[in-house]
C-alpha positions in Angstrom: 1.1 8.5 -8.8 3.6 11.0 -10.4 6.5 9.3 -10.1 4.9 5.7 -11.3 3.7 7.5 -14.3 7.0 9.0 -15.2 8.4 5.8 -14.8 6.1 4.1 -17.4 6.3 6.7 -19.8 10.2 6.0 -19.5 9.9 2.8 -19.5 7.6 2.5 -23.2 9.8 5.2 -24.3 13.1 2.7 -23.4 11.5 0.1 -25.0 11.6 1.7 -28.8 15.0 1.2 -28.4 15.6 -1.8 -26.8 16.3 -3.8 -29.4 19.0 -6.0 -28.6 21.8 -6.6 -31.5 23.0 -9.8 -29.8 25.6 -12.5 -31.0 28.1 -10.5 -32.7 30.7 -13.1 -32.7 32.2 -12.3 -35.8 33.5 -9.1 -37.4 30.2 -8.6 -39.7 27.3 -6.8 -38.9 23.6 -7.4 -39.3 20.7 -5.2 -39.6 18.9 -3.3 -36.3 15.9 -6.2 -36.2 15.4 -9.0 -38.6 11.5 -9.1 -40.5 10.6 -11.6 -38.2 11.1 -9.2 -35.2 9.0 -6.0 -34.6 9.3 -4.1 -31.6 6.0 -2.5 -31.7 4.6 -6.0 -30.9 7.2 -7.0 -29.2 6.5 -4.3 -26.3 2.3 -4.8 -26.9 2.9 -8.7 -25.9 5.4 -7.5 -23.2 2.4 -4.7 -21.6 -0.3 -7.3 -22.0 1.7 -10.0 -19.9 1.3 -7.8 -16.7 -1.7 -9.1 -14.1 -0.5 -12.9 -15.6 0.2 -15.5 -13.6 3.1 -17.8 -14.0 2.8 -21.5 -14.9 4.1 -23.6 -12.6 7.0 -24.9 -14.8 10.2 -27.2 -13.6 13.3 -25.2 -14.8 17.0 -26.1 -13.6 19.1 -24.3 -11.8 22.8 -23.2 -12.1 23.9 -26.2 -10.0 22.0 -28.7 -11.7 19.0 -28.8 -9.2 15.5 -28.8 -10.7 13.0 -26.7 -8.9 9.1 -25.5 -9.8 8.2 -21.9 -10.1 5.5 -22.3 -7.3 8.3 -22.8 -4.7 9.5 -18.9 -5.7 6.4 -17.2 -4.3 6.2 -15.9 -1.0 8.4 -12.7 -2.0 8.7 -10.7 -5.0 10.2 -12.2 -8.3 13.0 -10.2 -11.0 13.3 -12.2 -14.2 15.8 -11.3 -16.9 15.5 -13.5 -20.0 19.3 -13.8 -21.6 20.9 -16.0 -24.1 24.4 -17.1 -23.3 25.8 -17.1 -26.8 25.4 -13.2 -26.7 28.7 -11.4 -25.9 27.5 -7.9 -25.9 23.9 -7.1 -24.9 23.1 -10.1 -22.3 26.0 -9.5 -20.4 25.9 -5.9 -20.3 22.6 -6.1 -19.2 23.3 -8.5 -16.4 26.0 -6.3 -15.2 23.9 -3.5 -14.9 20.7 -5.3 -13.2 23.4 -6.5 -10.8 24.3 -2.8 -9.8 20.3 -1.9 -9.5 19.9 -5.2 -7.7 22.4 -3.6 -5.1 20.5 -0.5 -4.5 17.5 -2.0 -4.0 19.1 -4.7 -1.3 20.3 -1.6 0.4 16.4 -0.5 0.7 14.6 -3.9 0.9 17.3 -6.0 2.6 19.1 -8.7 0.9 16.1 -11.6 1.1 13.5 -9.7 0.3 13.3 -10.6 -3.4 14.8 -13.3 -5.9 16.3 -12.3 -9.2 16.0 -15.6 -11.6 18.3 -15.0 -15.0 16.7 -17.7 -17.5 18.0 -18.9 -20.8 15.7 -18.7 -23.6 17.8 -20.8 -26.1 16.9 -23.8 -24.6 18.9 -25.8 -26.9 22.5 -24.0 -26.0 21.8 -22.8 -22.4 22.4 -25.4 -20.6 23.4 -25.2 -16.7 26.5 -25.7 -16.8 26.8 -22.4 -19.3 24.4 -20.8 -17.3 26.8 -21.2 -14.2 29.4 -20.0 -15.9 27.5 -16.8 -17.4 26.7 -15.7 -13.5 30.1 -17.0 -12.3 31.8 -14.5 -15.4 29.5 -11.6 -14.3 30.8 -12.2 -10.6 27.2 -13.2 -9.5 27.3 -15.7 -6.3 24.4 -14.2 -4.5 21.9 -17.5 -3.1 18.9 -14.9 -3.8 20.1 -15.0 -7.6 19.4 -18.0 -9.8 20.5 -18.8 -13.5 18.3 -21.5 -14.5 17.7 -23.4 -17.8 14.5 -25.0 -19.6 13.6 -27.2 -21.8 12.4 -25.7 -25.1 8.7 -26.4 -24.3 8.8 -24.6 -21.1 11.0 -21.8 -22.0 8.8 -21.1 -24.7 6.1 -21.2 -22.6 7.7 -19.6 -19.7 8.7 -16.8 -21.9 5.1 -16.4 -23.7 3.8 -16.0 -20.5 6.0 -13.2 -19.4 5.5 -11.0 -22.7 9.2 -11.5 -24.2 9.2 -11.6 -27.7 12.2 -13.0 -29.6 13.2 -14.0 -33.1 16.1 -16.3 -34.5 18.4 -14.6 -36.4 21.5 -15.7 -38.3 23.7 -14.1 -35.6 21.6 -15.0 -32.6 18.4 -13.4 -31.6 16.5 -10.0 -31.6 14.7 -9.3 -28.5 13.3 -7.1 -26.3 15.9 -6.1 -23.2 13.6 -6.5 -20.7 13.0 -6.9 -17.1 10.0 -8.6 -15.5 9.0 -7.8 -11.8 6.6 -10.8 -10.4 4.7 -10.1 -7.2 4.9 -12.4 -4.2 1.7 -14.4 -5.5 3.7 -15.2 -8.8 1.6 -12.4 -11.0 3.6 -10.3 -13.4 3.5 -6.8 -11.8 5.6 -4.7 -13.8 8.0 -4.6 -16.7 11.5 -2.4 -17.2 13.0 -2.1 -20.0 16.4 -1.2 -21.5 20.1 -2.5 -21.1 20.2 0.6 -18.6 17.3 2.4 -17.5 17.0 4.8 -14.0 17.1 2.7 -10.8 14.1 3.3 -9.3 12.4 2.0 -12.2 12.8 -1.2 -11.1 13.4 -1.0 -7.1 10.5 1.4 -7.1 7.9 -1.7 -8.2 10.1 -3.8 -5.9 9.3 -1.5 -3.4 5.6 -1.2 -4.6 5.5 -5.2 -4.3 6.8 -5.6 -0.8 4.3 -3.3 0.5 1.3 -4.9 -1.2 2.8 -8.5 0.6 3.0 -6.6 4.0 -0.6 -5.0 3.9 -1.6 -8.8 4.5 -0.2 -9.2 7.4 -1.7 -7.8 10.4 1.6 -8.0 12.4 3.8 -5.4 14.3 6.8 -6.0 12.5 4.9 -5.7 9.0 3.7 -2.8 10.4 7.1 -1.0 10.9 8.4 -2.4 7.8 5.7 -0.2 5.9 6.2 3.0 7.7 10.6 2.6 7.2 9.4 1.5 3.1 7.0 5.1 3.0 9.8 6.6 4.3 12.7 5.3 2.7 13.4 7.5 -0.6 15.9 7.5 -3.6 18.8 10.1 -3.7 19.6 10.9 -6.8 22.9 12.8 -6.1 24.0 9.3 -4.5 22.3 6.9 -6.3 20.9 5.3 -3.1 17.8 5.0 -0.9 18.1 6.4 2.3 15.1 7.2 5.3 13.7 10.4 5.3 13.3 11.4 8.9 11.3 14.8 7.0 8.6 12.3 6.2 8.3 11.3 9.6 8.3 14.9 11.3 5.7 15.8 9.0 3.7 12.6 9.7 3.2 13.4 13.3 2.9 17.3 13.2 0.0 16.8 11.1 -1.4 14.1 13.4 -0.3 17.1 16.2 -2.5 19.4 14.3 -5.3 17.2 13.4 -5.5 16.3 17.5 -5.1 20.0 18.3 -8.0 21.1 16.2 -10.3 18.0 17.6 -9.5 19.0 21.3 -10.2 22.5 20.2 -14.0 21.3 18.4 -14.6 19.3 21.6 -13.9 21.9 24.5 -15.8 24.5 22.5 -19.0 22.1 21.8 -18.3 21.0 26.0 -18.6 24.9 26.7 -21.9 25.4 24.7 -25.2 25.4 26.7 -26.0 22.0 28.4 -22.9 20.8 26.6 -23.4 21.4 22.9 -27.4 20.0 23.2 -30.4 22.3 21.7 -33.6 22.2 22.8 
């Protein structure tokens, strides 16, 4: 509970600042956030968008596939909202979800979740720009799509996700934000920030695979639970790694619990006609 709260009150405090100061293609400069954007409702829109569930929209993918949302769910979802015209904050961003992405394949394992990188400027992001935009980020992973939409469902797609932006003589202002989708297709949490702690986003990862485990009622599920309880993140390494501690102390206390039963039952076995008053 401490450590998701600490998160979150990262996490709001990231999003003040995550303004995003995107297409500077030329040598001038524009102002912070243009009147049309405002961060304050930006991040309200963003909070109220978690519990949602996603349409089930057609997008495109990188490879010029088309594909529904619907056929996504069954494990838990990343979505980063980019522009390709942007050559500072999109990519930067990208490059650093890719690193956090690692980390949390270590822990999870490599198919455990999707990431999906979506254009919001339906009208430019095409897929062949949107294959090159992974391609330049050195992105090739088959768990990480780069899809396109056409301006009625990236709108939508984008409304129903919380992420605000505005059109701005240079590009767009926007939230930097990440959006973690459970395996049911129901926005779960948000991140925050073109770089932000990693646990802030493997953690609800983490958080996601769990809740799709609890329902199932197989052995396998089972141990995957007790390695993910286990499994913590290091911050001298920046990794995850099992904690055998949690483990020892799991079954001491299950030594001690058992002790003090045996210990209740032999001395209510040793009281008069075996514990029973008359």
């Amino acid at each position: 509970m401490k450590l998701r709260a600490g998160l979150r009150v990262a996490a709001l405090s990231l999003a003040v600042v995550a303004v995003a100061l995107s297409g500077l293609a030329g040598a001038g400069e524009r102002e912070l956030s243009s009147p049309a954007f405002d961060a304050g409702t930006a991040l309200a829109a963003s909070q109220a968008a978690i519990g949602q569930e996603l349409p089930d929209l057609e997008l495109t993918d990188q490879n010029g596939a088309r594909f529904r949302l619907s056929g996504l769910r069954g494990r838990p979802l990343v979505i980063s909202p980019i522009y390709t015209s942007c050559y500072h904050v999109c990519p930067t961003t990208t490059a650093y979800l890719k690193s956090v992405v690692k980390v949390a394949d270590e822990m999870l394992g490599e198919s455990a979740f999707t990431v999906l990188t979506v254009g919001f400027d339906a009208e430019n992001d095409t897929p062949g720009r949107m294959q090159s935009y992974g391609r330049e980020r050195g992105i090739d992973s088959p768990q990480w799509i780069f899809a396109s939409a056409d301006p009625a469902a990236a709108r939508q797609f984008m409304d129903r996700i919380g992420f605000v932006y505005a059109r701005t003589a240079g590009g767009f202002d926007h939230m930097v934000q990440a959006t973690v989708v459970d395996a049911e297709g129901r926005v779960y949490r948000q991140v925050y920030g073109q770089q932000f702690d990693a646990p802030m986003l493997a953690e609800a990862l983490k958080q996601a695979v769990m809740g799709q485990l609890s329902r199932q009622a197989d052995l396998p599920a089972l141990i995957d639970r007790v390695r993910l309880i286990c499994t913590v993140f290091d911050p001298n390494s920046g990794r995850y790694h099992f904690d055998y501690s949690i483990v020892v102390a799991f079954v001491v206390g299950v030594l001690c619990l058992g002790a003090i039963a045996m210990f209740i039952w032999r001395s209510w076995r040793e009281l008069p006609s075996g514990g029973r008053t008359t």
